[in-house]
N, C-alpha and C positions, 0 to 999 in steps of 0.2 A: 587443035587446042593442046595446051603444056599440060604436065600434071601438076604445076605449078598453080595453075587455072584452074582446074581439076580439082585440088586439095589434096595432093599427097603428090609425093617425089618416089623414087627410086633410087637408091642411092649400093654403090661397087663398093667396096671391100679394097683400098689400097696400101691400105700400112697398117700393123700390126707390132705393138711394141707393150715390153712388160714394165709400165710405169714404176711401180713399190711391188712391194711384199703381195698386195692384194687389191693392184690398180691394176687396170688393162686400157689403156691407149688405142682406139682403133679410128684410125682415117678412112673419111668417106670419097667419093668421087664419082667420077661415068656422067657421061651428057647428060642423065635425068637429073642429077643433082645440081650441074649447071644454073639448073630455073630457079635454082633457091634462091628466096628473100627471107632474112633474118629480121628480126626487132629492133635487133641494137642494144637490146637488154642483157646485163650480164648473166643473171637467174635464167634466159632462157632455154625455153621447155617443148619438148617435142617428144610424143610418143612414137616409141619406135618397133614398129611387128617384124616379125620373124617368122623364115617358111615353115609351112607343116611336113609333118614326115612324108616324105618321096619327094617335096619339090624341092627346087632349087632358089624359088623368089614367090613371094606372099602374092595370091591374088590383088589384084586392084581395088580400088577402092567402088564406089558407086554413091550418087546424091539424088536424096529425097528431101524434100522442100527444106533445100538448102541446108543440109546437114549431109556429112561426106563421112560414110562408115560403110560395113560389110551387111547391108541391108540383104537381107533373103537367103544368107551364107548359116549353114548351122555351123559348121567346123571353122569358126572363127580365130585366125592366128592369133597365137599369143603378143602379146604388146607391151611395154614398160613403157615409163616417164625416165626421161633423161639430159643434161642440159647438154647443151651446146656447146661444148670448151672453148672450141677454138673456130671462126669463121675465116674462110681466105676464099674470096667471093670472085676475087681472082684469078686463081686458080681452080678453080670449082670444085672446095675442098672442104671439109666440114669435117672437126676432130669430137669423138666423145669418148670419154675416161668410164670406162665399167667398173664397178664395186665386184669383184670376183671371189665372191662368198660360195660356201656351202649349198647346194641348193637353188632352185631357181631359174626359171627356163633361159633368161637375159646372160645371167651371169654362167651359165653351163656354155651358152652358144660364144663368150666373148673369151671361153679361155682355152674353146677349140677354133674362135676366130680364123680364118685364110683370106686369101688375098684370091679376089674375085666373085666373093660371096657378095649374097644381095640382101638387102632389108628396103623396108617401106616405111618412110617418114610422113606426120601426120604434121601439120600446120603450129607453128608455133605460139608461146603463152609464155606470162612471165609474172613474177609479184614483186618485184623488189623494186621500190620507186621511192627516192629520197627525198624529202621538201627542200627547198630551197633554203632553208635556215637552220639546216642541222650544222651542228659544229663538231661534235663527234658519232659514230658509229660503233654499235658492238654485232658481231657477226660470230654464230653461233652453229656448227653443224658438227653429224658423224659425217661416215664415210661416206654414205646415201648425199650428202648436200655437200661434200667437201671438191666436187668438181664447178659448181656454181661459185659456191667462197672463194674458191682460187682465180676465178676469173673475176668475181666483184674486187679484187685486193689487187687486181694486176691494172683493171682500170678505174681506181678510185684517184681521183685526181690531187694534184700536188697540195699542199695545206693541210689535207683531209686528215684525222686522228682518228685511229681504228683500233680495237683489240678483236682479236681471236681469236675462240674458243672451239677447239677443235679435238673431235673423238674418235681414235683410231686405233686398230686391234693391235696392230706391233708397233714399236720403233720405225722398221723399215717401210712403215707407210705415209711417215712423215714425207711434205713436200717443204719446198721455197717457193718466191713465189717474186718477180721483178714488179714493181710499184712506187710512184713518185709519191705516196703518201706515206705518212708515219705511223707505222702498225706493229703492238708486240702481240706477242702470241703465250695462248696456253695451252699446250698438245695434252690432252690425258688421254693416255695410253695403256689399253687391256681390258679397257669398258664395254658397255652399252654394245651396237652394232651387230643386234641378233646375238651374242656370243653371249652376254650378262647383261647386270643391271645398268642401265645407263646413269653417267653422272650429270651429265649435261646441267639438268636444272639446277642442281646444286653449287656445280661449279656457276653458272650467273646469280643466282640469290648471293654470293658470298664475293663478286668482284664489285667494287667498291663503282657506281657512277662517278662520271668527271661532271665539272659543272657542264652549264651551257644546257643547249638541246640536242636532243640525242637522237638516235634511231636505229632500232633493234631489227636486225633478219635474224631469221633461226629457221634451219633445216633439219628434221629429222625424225625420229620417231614419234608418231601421233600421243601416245599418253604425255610424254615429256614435252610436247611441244603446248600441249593444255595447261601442262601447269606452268610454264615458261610465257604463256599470253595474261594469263590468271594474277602473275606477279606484276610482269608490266601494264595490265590494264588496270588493278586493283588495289594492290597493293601500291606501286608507283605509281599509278596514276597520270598514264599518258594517254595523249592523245591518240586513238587509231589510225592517225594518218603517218604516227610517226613508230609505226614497227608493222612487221610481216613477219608474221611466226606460221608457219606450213609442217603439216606431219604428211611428209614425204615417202611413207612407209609405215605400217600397224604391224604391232607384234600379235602372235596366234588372229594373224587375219585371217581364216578362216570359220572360227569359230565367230570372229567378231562380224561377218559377213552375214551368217546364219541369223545372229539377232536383228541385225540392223532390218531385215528384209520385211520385218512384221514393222518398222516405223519409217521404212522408208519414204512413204507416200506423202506422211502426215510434214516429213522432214523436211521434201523438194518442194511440199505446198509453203510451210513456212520462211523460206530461203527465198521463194519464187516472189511472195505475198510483200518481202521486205522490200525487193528489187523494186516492184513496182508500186511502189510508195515513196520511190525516189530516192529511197538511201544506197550505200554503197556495195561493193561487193564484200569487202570486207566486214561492214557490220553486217550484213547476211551469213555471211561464212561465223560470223561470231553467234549470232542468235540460231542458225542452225546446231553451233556445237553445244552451244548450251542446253539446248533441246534433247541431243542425245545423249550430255549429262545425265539429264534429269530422268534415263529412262533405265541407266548403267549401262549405257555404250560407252 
């Protein structure tokens, strides 16, 4: 049996390269990566662990009633969410861009990165789904989401009209990006991205909608990405079928963990309670945040 089958890959350490200022570029490979199947999703998402100290590659995985995690393990590798840049299924090659911040077990291991190193890939996910009647797109992230945006820009297809809004610590972490659709860009540069205040929200409350129908992605910080749903679900008054706004990262997350832990119960029961009542994931993900709104999460 693959570990494909299994639910997690193994994936070699091949290329290592210093994308910007504070990107890191690292190619994956080796016969367990081989077995990968992707989504086809441009957002996609795949948690990625990292060995503990003395080893050289993360324990495997193991499955109990069909759930594939480190059941019965206390010293549980550390893990990130991170998308999938580049897929070459061909080659049995799999590209992810690392945010190489301050801090940070992901980003400490991707800026000592080498060639041979192992990690373990966990099955992939994705939220970015456009209806079939959008006519324009606004796409929205920091650093944290600026590896998915650049691949939703590279495959938005020809016609498509897009802007985006994109948050990066320097200049030199500006990208480009090849795309048959027509997209202009607004880089704000020295913000948000664990460093200060993010402007994110402010910058979309203040760019002007095109007509037609729309559809908003936004990647990035949890507070900002609340008040970035909050305008477009209330104030603009869309449809939730037509945006996906995700906080990809919480600021002073661990304090914000310590509360969460006394509502969490009530939280997965209300989230769970939506699902099966037949609604979506989305208006659950919505009625859950509002819930920890209501509590000062």
């Amino acid at each position: 049996m693959s570990e494909g089958e299994l639910g997690f890959y193994y994936a070699d350490v091949v290329g290592v390269e210093q994308l910007t200022t504070h990107m890191v570029r690292v190619t994956f490979g080796g016969e367990h990566l081989a077995r990968y199947e992707g989504i086809g999703a441009p957002d996609e998402c795949i948690a990625v662990y990292f060995p503990r100290n003395g080893e050289t590659s993360p324990p495997p995985m193991t499955e109990v009633d069909g759930v594939w995690w480190y059941h019965g393990i206390e010293d549980v590798p550390e893990g990130r969410n991170y998308t999938v840049r580049r897929l070459n299924s061909a080659a049995g090659e799999l590209v992810i861009d690392f945010f190489a911040h301050d801090g940070g077990v992901a980003a400490t291991w991707a800026r000592q990165a080498t060639v041979g190193q192992r990690v373990l890939l966990a099955r992939p996910r994705s939220w970015y789904r456009v209806p079939a009647d959008v006519q324009w797109q606004l796409l929205v992230a920091d650093m944290t989401g600026l590896p998915a945006l650049g691949r939703i820009i590279e495959e938005l297809p020809a016609g498509m009209r897009a802007h985006a809004v994109v948050e990066v610590l320097e200049r030199g972490d500006i990208q480009s990006f090849d795309t048959a659709a027509s997209v202009t860009y607004d880089w704000r540069i020295g913000s948000g991205n664990g460093d200060c205040a993010s402007v994110l929200d402010e910058a979309v409350r203040s760019y002007e909608l095109p007509e037609g129908v729309g559809y908003v992605w936004f990647a990035g910080e949890a507070a900002s990405s609340r008040v970035v749903r909050k305008y477009f679900r209330k104030d603009r008054g869309f449809d939730i079928a037509h945006f996906h706004i995700i906080g990809y990262w919480r600021a002073r997350s661990e304090q914000w963990l310590e509360k969460y832990k006394k509502y969490q119960g009530a939280a997965l029961a209300l989230y769970n309670s939506v699902i099966e009542a037949g609604r979506t994931e989305q208006e659950a993900s919505e009625e859950f945040d509002a819930m920890l709104e209501r509590v000062g999460l």
